[in-house]
C-alpha positions in Angstrom: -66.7 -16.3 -53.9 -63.3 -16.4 -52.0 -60.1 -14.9 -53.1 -57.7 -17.7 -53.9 -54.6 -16.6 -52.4 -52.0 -15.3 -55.6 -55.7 -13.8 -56.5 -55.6 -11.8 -53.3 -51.6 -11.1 -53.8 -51.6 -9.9 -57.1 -54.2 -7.6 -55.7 -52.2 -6.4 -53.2 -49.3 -5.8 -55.8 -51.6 -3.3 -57.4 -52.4 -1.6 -54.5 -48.9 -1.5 -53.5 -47.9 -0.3 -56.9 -50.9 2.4 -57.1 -49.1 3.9 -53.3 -45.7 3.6 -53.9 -46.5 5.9 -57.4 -48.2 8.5 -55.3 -45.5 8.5 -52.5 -42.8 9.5 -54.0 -44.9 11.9 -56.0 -46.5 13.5 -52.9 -44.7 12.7 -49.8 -46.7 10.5 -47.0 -48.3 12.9 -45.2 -50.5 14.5 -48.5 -51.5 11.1 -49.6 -55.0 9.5 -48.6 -56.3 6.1 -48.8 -59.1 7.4 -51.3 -56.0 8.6 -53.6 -54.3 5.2 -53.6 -57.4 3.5 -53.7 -58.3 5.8 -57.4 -55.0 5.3 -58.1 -55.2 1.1 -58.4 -59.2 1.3 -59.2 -60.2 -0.3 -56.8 -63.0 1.2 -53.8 -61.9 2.2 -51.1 -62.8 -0.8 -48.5 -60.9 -3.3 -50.9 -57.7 -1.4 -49.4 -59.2 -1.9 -45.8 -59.7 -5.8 -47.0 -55.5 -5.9 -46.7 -54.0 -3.1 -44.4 -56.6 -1.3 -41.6 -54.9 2.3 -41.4 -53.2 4.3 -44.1 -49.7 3.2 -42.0 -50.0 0.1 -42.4 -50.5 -0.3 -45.9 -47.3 1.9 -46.4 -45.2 -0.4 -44.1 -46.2 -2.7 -46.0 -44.8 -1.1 -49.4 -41.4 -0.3 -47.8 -41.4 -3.9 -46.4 -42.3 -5.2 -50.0 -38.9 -2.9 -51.1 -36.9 -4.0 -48.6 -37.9 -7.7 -49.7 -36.9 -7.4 -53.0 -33.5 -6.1 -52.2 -33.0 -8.7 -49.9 -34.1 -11.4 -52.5 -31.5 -9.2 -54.8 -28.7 -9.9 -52.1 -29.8 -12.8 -51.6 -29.4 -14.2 -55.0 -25.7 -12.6 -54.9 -24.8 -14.3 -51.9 -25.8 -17.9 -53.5 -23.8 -17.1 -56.7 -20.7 -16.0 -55.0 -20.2 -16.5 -51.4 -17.8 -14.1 -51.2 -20.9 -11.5 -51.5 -20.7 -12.1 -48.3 -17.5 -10.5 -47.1 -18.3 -7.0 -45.4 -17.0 -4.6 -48.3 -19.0 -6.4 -50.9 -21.8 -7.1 -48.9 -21.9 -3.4 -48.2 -21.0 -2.1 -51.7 -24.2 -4.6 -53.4 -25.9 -3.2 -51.0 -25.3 0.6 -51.6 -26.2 -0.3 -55.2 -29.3 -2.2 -54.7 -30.6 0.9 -52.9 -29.9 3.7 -55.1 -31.8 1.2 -57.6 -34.9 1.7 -55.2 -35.8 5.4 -54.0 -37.6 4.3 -51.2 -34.9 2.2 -49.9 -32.9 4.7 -50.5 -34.9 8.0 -48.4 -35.5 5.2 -45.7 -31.9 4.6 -45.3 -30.7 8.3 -45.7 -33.3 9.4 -43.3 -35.6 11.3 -45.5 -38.3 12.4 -43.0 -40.0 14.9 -45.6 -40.5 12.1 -48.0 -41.2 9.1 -45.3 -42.7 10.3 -42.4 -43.4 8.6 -39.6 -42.9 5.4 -41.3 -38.7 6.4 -41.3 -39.3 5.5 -37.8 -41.4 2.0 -38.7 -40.7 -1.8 -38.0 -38.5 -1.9 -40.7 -35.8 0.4 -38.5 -36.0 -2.3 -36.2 -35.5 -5.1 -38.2 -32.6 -3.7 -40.3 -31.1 -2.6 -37.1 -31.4 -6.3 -35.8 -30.4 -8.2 -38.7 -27.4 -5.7 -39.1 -26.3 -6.4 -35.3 -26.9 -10.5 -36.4 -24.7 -9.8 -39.5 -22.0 -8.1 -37.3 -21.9 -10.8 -34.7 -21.5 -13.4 -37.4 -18.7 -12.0 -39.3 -17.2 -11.1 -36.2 -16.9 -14.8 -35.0 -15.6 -16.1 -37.7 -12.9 -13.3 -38.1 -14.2 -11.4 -41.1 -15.2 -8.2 -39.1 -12.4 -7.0 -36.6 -14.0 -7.0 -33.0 -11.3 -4.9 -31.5 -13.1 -1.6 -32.9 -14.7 0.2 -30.4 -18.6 0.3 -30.6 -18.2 -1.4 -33.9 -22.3 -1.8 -34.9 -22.2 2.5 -34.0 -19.0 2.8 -36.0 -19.8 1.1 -39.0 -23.4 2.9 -39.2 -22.1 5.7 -38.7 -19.8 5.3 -41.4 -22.0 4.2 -44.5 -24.8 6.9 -43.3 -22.3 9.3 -44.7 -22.6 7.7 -47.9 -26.5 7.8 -47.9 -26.7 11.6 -46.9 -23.9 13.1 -48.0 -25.8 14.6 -51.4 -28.4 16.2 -48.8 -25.5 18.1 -47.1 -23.2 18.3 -50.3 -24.9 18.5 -53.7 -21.8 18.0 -55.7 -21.7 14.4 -54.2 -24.5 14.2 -56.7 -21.7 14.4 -59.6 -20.4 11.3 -58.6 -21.2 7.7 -60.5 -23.1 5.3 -58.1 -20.3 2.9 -58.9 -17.8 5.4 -57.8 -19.8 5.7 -54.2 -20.0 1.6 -54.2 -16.5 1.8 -55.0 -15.6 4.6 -51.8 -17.6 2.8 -49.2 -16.3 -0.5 -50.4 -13.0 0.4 -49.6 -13.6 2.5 -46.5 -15.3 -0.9 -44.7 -12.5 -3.0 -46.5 -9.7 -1.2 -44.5 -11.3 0.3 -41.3 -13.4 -2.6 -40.4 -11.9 -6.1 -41.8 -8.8 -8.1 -40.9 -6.1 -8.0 -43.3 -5.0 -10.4 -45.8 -7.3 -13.2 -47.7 -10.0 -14.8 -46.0 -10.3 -18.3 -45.6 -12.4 -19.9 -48.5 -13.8 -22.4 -45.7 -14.6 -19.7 -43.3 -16.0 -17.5 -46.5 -18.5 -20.4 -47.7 -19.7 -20.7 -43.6 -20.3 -17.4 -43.4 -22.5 -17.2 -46.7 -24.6 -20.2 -45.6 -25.4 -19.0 -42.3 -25.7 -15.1 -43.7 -28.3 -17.3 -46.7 -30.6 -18.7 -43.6 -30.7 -15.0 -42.1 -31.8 -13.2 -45.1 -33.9 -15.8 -46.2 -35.7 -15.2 -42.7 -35.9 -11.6 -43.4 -37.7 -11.9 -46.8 -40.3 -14.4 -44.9 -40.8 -12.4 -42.3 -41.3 -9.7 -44.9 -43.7 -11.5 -46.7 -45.9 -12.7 -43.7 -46.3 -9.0 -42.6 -47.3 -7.7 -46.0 -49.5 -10.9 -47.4 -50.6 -12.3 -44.3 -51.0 -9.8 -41.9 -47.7 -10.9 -39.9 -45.9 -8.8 -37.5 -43.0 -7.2 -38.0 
């Protein structure tokens, strides 16, 4: 008898749940497929049924926590368009991944924890949906485009946020609302025009940013339920 499909998902889900438990417990390079397999009860092959190498099925759990902090932005955007407005975007965005520890090592660079898979197709995409964001707000005058190298400089700017409490462990004494609050008003400042957007330009903007990270979470979704690629 055949899987029916939300059969084969919730499945999945389990599995999924079973490694990302054992991840951050271990680290990716001490973890097997026969521990994640015991770890969701479930033999050994029924992994192999979804993902065909041990990499794959952990792409696919950081892709599953990137999805669901997309949907989480997502759902911001289309309650308040001006979510969409650099600072905030950035500030939700801090918050929605200190709310998710993988998100959070993958975007602070965590090697120890990650891996190889710090390096994955997820790098990629969050590079190119950050240059698509960029390019957006910088047409419609949200982002200033007279700052050199401004994809580099912004990076560069909210990494510091993300890794500062590897380099600094007092950072660690700090509220996550106070960070939100720093890196809000670093990108508010440094990187966006001043004075008050334009509510027409603002609702634009947060339609066509809606259509890109509705694409991401599809994407997303193909790759970890329907063996897509990245």
């Amino acid at each position: 008898m055949f899987d029916r499909p939300q059969d084969s998902a919730s499945r999945a889900d389990r599995i999924l749940d079973a490694a990302g438990v054992l991840l951050l417990r271990l680290g990716y390079r001490k973890v097997t497929i026969e521990d994640v397999a015991k770890q969701a009860d479930v033999g050994k092959g029924t992994v192999y049924l979804h993902w065909r190498s041990k990499e794959q099925l952990f792409t696919a759990l950081v892709l599953r926590t990137s999805m669901e902090l997309t949907e989480e932005l997502l759902g911001l955007v289309r309650a308040d368009p001006t979510q969409v407005l650099p600072h905030r975007f950035v500030r939700s965005s801090f918050l929605a991944a200190v709310r998710r520890p993988l998100m959070f090592a993958l975007l602070s660079g965590d090697t120890e924890l990650l891996g190889k898979l710090s390096k994955g197709p997820l790098s990629r995409m969050k590079a190119q949906s950050g240059e698509q964001y960029s390019r957006m707000m910088i047409a419609r005058g949200l982002l200033r485009g007279d700052v050199p190298h401004l994809q580099y400089t912004m990076r560069a700017a909210m990494l510091g946020f993300y890794m500062i409490e590897s380099l600094d462990r007092e950072a660690a004494n700090f509220a996550a609302e106070a960070k939100a609050d720093a890196i809000a008003h670093v990108i508010r400042h440094a990187f966006e025009p001043a004075g008050v957007p334009d509510p027409t330009v603002v609702a634009e903007a947060a339609t066509e940013l809606t259509a890109l990270l509705e694409s991401v979470i599809s994407t997303c979704r193909a790759w970890i339920y329907e063996g897509g690629t990245p």
